[in-house]
SEBAVEX-710210 format. One line per field, with one value per atom (N, C-alpha, C): atom name; residue number from 1; x, y, z. Coordinates in Angstrom, 1 decimal, padded with zeros to 4 digits. Atoms other than C-alpha are relative to their C-alpha. Layout:
BEGIN
site: (CA,...)
pos: (NUM,...)
c1: (X,...)
c2: (Y,...)
c3: (Z,...)
END
This chain:
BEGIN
site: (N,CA,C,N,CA,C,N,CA,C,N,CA,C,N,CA,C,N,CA,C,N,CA,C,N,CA,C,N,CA,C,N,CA,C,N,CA,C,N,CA,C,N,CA,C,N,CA,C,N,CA,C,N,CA,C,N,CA,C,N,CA,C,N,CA,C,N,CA,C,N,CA,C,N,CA,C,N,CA,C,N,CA,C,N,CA,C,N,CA,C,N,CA,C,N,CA,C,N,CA,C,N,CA,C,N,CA,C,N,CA,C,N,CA,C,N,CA,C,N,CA,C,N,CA,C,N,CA,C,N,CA,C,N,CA,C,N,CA,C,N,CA,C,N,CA,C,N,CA,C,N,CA,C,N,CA,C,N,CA,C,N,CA,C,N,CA,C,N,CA,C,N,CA,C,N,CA,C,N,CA,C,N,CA,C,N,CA,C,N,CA,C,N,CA,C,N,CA,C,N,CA,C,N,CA,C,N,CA,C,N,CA,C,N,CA,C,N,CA,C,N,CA,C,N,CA,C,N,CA,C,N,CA,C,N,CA,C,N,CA,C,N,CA,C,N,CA,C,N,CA,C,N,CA,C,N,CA,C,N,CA,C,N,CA,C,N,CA,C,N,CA,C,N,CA,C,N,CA,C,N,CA,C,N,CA,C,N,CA,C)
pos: (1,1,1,2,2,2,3,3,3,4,4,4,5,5,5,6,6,6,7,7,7,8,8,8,9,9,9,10,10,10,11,11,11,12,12,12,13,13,13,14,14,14,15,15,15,16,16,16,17,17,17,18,18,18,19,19,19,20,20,20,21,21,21,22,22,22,23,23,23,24,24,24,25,25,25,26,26,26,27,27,27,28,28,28,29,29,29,30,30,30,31,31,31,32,32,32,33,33,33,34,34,34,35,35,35,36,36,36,37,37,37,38,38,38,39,39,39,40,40,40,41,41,41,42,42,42,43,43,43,44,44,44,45,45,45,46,46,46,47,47,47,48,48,48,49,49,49,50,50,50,51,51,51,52,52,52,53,53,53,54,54,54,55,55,55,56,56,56,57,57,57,58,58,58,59,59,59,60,60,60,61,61,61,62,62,62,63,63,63,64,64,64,65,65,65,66,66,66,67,67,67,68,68,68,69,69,69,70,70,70,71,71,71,72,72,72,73,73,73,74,74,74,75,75,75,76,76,76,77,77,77,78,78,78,79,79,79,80,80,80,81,81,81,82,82,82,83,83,83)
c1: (001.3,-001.3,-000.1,000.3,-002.1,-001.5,001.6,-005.1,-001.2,000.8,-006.7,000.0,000.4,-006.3,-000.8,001.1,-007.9,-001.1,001.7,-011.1,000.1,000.3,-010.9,-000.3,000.5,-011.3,-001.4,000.8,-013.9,-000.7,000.9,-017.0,-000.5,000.5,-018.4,-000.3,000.7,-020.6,000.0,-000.7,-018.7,000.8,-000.6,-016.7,-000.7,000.9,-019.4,-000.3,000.7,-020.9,001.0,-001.2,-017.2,000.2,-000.3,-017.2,001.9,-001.5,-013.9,000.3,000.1,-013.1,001.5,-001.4,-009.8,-000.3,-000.1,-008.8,000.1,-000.1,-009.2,000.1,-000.4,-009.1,-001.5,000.8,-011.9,-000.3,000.2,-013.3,-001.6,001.4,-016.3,000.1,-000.5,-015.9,-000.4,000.1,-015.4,000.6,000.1,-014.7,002.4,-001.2,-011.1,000.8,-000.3,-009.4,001.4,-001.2,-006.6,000.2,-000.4,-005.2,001.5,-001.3,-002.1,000.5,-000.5,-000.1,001.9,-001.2,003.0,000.5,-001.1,003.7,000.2,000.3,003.2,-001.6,001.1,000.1,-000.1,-000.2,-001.0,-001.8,000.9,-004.1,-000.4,000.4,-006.0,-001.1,001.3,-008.6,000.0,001.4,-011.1,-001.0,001.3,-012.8,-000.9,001.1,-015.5,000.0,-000.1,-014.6,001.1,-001.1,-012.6,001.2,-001.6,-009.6,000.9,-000.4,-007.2,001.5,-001.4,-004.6,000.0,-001.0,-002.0,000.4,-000.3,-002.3,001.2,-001.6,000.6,000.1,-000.5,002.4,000.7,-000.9,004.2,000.0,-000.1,004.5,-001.5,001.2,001.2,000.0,-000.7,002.2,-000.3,-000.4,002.5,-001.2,000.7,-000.1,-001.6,001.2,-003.1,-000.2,000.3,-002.2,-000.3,000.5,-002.4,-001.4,000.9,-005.5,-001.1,000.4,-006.9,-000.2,000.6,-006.3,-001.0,000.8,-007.9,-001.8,001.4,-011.0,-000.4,001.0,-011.3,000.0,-000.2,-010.8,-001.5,001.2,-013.9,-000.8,001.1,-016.1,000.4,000.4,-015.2,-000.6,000.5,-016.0,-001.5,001.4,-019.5,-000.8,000.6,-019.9,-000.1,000.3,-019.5,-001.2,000.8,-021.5,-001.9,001.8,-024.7,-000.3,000.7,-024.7,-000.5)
c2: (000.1,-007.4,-001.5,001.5,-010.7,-000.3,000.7,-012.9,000.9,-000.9,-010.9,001.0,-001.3,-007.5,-000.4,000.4,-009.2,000.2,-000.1,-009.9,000.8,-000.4,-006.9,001.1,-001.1,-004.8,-000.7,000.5,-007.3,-001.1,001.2,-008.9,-001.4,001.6,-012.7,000.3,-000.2,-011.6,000.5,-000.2,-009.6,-001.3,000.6,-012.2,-001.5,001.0,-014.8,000.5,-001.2,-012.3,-000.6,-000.2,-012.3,-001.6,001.3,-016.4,000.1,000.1,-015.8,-000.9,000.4,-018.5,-000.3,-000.1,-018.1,-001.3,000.9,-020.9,-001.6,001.6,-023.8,000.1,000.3,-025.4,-000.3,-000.4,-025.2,-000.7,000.9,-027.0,000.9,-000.4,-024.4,000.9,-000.4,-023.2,001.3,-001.2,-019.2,000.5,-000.7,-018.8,000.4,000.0,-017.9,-000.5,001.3,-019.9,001.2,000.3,-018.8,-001.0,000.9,-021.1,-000.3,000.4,-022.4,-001.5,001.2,-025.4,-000.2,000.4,-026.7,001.3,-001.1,-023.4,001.2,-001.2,-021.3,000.0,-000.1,-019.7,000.2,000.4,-020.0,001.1,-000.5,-017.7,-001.0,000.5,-019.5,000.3,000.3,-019.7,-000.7,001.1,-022.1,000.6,-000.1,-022.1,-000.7,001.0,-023.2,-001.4,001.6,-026.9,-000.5,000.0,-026.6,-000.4,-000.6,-025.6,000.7,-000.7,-024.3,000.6,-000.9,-021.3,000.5,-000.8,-020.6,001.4,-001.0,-016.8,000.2,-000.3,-016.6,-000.8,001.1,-018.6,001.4,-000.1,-017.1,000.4,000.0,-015.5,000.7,-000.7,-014.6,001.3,-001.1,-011.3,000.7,-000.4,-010.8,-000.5,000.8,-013.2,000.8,-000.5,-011.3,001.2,-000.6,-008.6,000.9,000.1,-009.4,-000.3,000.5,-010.9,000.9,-000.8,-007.8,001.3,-001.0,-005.7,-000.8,001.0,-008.6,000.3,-000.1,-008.1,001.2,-001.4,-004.2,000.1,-000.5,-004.2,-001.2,000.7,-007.0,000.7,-001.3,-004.6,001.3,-000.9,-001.8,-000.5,000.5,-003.6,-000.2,000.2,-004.3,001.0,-001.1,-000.8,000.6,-000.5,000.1,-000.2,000.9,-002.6,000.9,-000.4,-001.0,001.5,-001.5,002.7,000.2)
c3: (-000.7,-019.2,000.4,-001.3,-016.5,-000.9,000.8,-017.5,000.9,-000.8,-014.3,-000.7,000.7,-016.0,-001.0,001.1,-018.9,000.0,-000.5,-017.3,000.8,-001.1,-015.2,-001.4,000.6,-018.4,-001.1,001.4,-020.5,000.9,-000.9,-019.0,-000.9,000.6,-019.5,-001.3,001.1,-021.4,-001.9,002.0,-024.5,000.0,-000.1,-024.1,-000.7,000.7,-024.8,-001.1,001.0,-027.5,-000.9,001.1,-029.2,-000.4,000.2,-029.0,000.4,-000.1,-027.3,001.6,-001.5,-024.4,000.3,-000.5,-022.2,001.2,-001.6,-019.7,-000.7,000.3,-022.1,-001.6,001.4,-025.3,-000.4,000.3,-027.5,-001.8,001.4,-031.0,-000.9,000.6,-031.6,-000.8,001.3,-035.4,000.8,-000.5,-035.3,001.4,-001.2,-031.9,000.2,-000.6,-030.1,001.2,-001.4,-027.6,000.6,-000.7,-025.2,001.7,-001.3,-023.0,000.1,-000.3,-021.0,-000.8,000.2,-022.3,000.3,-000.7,-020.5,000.1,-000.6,-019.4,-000.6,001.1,-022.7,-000.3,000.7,-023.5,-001.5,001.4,-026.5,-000.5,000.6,-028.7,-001.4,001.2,-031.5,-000.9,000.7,-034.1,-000.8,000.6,-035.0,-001.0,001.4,-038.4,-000.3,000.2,-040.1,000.0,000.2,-040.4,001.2,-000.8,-037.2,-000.1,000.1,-038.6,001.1,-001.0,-036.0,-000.7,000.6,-036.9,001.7,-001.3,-033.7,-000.6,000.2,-033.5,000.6,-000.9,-031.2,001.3,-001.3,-028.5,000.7,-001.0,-025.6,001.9,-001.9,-021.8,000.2,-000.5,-020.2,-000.2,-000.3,-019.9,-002.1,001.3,-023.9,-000.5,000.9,-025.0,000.4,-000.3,-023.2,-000.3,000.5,-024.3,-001.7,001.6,-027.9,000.0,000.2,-027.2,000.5,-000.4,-025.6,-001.1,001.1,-028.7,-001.3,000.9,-030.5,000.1,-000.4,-028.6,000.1,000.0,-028.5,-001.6,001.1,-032.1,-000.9,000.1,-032.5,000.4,-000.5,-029.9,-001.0,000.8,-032.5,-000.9,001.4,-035.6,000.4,-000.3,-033.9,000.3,000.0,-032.8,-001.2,001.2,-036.4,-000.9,000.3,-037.9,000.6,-000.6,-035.4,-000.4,-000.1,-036.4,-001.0)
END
């Protein structure tokens, strides 16, 4: 999956919802970062004391789509959470 298919299946908005921001680097406890760096993307999370644990490094291609089941599997937990 391309960073476009990404956002072509997941609006701003869950996206904001989920505290998940692609395109940059990021310091806001809780939330998820993916971004490029020299060429490898990279997925992360930021904890409460802005701790940062590298979920996974590698090719666009691989990395979005880790980060795609990351995020339907957050939108389930929340569908759960509401019924």
């Amino acid at each position: 999956m391309t960073k476009n298919e990404f956002f072509d299946n997941w609006s701003e908005d869950i996206l904001k919802s989920l505290q998940v921001i692609v395109g940059k680097k990021s310091n806001i406890p809780y939330s998820i970062n993916c971004y490029e760096e020299k060429g490898i993307w990279i997925i992360s999370e930021i904890g409460e004391r802005q701790d940062v644990s590298i979920i996974m490094e590698g090719e666009e291609s691989t990395v979005f789509t880790k980060l795609n089941k990351i995020v339907r599997g957050e939108v389930k937990l929340r569908e759960r959470r509401n019924q």
